[in-house]
C-alpha positions in Angstrom: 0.0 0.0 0.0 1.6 3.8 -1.0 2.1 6.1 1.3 -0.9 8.7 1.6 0.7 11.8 -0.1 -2.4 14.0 -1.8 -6.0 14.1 -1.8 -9.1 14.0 -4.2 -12.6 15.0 -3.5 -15.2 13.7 -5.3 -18.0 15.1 -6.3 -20.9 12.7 -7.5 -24.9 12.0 -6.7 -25.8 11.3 -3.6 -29.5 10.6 -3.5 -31.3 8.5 -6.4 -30.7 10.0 -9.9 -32.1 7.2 -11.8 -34.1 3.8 -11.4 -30.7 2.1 -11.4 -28.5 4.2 -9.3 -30.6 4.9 -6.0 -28.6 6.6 -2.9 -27.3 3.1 -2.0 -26.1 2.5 -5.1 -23.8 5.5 -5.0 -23.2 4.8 -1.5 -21.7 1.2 -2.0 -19.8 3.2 -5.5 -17.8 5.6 -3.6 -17.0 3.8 -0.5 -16.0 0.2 -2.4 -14.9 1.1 -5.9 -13.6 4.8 -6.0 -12.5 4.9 -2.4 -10.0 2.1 -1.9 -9.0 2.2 -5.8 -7.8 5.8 -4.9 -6.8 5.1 -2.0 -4.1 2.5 -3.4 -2.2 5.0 -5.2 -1.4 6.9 -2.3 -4.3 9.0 -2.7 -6.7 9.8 0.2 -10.3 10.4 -1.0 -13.1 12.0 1.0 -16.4 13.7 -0.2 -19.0 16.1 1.3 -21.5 14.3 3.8 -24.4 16.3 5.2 -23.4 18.1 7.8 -25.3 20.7 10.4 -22.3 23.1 8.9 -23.4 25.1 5.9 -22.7 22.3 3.2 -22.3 24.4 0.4 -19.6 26.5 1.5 -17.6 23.3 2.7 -18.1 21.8 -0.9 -16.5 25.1 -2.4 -14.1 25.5 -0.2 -13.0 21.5 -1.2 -13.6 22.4 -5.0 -11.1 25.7 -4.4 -8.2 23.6 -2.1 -8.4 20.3 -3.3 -5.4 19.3 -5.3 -7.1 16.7 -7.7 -10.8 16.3 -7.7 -13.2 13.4 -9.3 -16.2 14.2 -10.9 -18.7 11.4 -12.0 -21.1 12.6 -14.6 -23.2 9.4 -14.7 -27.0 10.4 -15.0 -26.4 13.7 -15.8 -26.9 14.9 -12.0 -27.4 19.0 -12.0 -25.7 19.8 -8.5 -22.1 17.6 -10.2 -22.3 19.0 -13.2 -22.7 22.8 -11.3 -19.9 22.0 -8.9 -17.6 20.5 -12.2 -18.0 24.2 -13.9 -16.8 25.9 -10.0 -14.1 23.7 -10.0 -12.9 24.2 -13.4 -13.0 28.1 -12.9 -10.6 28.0 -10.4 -7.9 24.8 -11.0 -7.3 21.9 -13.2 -6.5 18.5 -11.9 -9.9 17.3 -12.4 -10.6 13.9 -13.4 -14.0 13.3 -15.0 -15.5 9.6 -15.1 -19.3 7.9 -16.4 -20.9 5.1 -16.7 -20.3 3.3 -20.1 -22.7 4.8 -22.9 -23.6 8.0 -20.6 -24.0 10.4 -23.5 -21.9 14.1 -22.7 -23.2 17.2 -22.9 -21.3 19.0 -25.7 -19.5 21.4 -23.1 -18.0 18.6 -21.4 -17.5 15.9 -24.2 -14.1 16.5 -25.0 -12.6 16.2 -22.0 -11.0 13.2 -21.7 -13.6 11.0 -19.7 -12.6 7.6 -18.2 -16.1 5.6 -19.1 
């Protein structure tokens, strides 16, 4: 296992945004897939949970600092592709991934998606 060195925040859905991905689908997603495959390139990854703290200005605050961030564009979900654009006003170092077949809006398509 690498050494912790950097960290990535993801930004992705968190409640149901389709029929197939409900909140525990995206639940299970980031704390088994994206998580621990992160996490073994030395890489800690955390994202936003609710919080009594005013949310929004912690999700900025990680889109402003954060040295890489992950952005999953799967089901087209309003509040990722909002914090994407924040994110890309400010740094690079954003990574953008989908599920296989998700069709891109044309603002985002040629960024180099992992699918």
């Amino acid at each position: 296992m690498s050494e912790i060195n950097s960290s990535c925040f993801v930004i992705m859905p968190f409640s149901k945004s389709s029929e197939e991905h409900t909140e525990g689908y995206w639940t299970r997603h980031f704390e088994e897939l994206l998580k621990p495959t992160i996490k073994e390139i030395g890489v800690e990854t955390y994202r936003v949970e609710a919080m009594r703290e005013d949310i929004l200005k912690k999700i900025i605050q990680s889109l402003v600092t954060s040295p890489i961030v992950l952005a999953d564009l799967t089901d087209h979900n309003p509040n990722v592709f909002w914090e994407l654009g924040v994110r890309q006003s400010f740094k690079h170092n954003t990574i953008t991934i989908a599920e296989e077949g998700t069709k891109l809006p044309f603002d985002v398509s040629p960024k180099a998606t992992i699918f």
